[in-house]
MIDRENSE-589721 format. One record per residue (C-alpha): residue number from 1; residue in three letters; x, y, z. Coordinates in steps of 0.02 Angstrom, whole numbers, plus 50000, padded with zeros to 5 digits. Example, Ala and Ser with C-alpha at 12.3 -4.5 7.8 and 13.67 -1.06 7.14 Angstrom:
BEGIN
+-----+------+-------+-------+-------+
: seq : type :     x :     y :     z :
+-----+------+-------+-------+-------+
:   1 :  ALA : 50615 : 49775 : 50390 :
:   2 :  SER : 50684 : 49947 : 50357 :
+-----+------+-------+-------+-------+
This chain:
BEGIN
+-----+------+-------+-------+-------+
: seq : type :     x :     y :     z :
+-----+------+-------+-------+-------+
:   1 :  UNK : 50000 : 50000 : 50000 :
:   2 :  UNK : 50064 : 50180 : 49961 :
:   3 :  UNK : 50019 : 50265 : 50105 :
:   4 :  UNK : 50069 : 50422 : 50015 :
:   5 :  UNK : 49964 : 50467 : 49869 :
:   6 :  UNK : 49845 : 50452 : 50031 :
:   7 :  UNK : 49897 : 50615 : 50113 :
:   8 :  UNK : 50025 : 50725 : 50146 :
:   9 :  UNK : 50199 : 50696 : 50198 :
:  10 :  UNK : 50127 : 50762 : 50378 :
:  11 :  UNK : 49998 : 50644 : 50374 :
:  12 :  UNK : 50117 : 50507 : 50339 :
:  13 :  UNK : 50233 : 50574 : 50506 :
:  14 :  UNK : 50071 : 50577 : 50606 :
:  15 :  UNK : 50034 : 50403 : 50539 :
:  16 :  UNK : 50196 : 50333 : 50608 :
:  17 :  UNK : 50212 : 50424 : 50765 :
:  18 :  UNK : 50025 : 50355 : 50812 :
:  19 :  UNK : 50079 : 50183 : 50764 :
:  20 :  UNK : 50225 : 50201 : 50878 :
:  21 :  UNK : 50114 : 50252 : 51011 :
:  22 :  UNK : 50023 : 50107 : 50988 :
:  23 :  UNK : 50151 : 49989 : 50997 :
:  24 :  UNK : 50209 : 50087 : 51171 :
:  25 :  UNK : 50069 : 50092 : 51220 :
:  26 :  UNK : 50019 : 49900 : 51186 :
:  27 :  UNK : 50189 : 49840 : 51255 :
:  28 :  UNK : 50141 : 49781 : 51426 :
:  29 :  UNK : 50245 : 49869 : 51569 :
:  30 :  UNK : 50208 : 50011 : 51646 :
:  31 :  UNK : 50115 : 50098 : 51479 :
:  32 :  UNK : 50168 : 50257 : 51391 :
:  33 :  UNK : 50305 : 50363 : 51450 :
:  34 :  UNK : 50287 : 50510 : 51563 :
:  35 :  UNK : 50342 : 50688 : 51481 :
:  36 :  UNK : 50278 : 50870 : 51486 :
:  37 :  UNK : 50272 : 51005 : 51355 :
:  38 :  UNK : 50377 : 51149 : 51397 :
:  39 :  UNK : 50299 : 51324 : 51401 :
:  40 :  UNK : 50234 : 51352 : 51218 :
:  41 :  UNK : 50203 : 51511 : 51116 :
:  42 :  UNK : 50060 : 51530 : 50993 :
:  43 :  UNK : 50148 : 51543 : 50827 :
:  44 :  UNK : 50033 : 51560 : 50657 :
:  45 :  UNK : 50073 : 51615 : 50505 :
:  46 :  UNK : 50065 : 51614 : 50307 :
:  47 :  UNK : 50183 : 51514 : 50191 :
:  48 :  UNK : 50209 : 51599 : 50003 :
:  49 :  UNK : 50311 : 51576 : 49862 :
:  50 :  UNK : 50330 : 51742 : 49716 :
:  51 :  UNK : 50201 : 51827 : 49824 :
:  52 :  UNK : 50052 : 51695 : 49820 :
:  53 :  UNK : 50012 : 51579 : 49954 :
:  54 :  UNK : 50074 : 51396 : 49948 :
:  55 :  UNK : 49929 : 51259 : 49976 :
:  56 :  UNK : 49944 : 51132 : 50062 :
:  57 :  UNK : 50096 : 51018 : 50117 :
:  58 :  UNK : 50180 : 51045 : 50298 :
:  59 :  UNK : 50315 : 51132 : 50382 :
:  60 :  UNK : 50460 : 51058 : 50499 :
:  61 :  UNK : 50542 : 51154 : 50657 :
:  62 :  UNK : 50707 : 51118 : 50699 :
:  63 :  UNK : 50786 : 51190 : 50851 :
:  64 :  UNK : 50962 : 51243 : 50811 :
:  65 :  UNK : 51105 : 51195 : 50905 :
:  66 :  UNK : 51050 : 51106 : 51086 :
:  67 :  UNK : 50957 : 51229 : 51146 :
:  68 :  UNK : 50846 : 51191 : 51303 :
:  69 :  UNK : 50667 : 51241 : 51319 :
:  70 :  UNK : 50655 : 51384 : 51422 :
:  71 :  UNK : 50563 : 51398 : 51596 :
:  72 :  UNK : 50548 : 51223 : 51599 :
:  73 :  UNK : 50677 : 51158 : 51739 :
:  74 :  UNK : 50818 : 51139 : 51592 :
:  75 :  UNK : 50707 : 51009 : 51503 :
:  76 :  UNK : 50800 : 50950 : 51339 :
:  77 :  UNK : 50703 : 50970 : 51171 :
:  78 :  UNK : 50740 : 50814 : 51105 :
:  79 :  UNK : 50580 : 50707 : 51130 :
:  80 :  UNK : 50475 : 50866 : 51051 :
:  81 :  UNK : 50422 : 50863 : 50870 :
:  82 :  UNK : 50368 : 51037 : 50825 :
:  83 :  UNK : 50264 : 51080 : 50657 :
:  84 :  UNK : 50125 : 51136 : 50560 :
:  85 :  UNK : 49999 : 51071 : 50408 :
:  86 :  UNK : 49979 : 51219 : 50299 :
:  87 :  UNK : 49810 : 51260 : 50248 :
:  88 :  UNK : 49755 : 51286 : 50049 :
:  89 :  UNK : 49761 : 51476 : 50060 :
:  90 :  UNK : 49958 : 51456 : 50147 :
:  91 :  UNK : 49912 : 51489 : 50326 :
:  92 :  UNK : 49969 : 51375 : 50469 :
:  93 :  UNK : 49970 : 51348 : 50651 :
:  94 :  UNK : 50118 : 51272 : 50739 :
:  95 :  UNK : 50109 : 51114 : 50856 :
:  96 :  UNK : 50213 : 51030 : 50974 :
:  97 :  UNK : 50196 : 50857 : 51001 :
:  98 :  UNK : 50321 : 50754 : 51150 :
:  99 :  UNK : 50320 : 50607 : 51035 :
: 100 :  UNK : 50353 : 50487 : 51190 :
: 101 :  UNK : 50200 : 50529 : 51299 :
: 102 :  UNK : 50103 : 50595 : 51143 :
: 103 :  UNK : 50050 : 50739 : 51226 :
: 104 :  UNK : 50016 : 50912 : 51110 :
: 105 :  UNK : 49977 : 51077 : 51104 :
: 106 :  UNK : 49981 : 51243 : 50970 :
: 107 :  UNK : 50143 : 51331 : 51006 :
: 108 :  UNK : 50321 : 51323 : 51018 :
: 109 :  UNK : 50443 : 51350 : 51141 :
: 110 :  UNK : 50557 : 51508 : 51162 :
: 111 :  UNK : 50705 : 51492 : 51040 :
: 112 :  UNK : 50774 : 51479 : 50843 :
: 113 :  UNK : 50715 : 51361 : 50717 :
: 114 :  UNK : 50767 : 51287 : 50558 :
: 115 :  UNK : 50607 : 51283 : 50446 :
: 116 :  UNK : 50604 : 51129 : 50311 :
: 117 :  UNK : 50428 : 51137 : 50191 :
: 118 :  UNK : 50386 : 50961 : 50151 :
: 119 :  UNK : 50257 : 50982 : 49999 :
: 120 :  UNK : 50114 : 50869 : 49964 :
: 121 :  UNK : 50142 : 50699 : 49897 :
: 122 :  UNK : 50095 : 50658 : 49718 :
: 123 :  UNK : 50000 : 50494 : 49679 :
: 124 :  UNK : 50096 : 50483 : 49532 :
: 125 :  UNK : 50277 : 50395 : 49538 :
: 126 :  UNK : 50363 : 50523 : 49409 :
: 127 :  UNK : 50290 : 50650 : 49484 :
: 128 :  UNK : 50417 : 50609 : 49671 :
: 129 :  UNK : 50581 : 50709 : 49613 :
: 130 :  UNK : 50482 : 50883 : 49602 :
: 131 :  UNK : 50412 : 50857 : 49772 :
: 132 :  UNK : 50589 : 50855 : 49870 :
: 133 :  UNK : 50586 : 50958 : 50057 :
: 134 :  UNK : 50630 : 51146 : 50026 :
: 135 :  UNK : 50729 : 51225 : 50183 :
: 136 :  UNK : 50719 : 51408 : 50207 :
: 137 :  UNK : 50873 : 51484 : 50212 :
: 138 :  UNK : 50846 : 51601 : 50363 :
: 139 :  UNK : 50793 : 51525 : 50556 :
: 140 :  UNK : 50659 : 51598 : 50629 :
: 141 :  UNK : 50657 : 51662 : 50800 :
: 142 :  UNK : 50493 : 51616 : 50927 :
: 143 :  UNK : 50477 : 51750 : 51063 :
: 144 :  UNK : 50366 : 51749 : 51223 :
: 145 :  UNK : 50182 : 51819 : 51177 :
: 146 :  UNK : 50088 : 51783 : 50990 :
: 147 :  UNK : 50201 : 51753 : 50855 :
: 148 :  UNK : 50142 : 51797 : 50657 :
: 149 :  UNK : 50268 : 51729 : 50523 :
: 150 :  UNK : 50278 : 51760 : 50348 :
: 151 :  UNK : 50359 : 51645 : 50275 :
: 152 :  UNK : 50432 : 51641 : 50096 :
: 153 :  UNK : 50503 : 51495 : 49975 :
: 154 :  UNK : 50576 : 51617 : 49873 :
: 155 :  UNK : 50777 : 51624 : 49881 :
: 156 :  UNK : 50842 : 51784 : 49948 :
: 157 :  UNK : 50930 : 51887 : 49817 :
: 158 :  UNK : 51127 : 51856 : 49767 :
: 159 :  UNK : 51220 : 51988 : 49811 :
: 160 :  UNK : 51360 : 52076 : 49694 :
: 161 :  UNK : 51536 : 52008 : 49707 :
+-----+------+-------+-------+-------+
């Protein structure tokens, strides 16, 4: 089964980190794993590329470098999987997921992020080379309070040399 001309490349991480949880979950032992969501910011936005908004696909944050989430006892970011489905006219809410206790919530943490766009999948097989993950060249920062991003695909301009 191609799970992908089925949905998005999001839908296809959601669809494997549920499955996961299920096996956790079904293991036997004490059940799923204990872990809290650090303090998260509401962070929305609108994805374009020359100007017009992008539909549909999803977008990736990575935290760059180590960094801890903030006001949260020192807890490490590595169990959190932050990111967002964008929407047919390009806008998009971010969520944070701790993918061992499967808990969520809209936000982010404090802190910079590498953004990756993961476009929607194709049903068609020679249609998979045009739909390879596009990172933004810039981070983005996520302050304390509301955050509104505009995002672009388009590459920044080359300077003179």
């Amino acid at each position: 089964m191609n799970i992908l001309k089925y949905g998005s490349w999001s839908g296809w991480v959601l669809y494997c980190l549920g499955l996961l949880g299920l096996m956790w979950g079904c293991g036997g032992g004490k059940g799923r794993p204990e872990g809290e969501l650090p303090k998260l910011q509401p962070v929305r936005g609108q994805l374009l590329r020359a100007g017009q908004p992008v539909s549909g696909g999803s977008l990736q944050l990575e935290p760059l470098s180590s960094q801890k989430a903030p006001a949260s006892s020192g807890q490490s970011m590595q169990n959190l999987s932050i990111g967002a489905n964008v929407k047919p006219d390009g806008g998009f809410e971010v969520v944070t997921l701790h993918t061992l206790s499967m808990k969520s919530a809209p936000g982010a943490p404090v802190g910079q992020y590498r953004v990756t766009y993961l476009p929607p999948a194709s049903g068609k097989p020679e249609d998979q080379a045009a739909f390879q993950p596009i990172t933004l060249p810039q981070p983005i920062t996520i302050q304390e309070g509301q955050n509104e991003l505009r995002l672009s695909l388009d590459q920044p301009p080359v300077g003179k040399r």
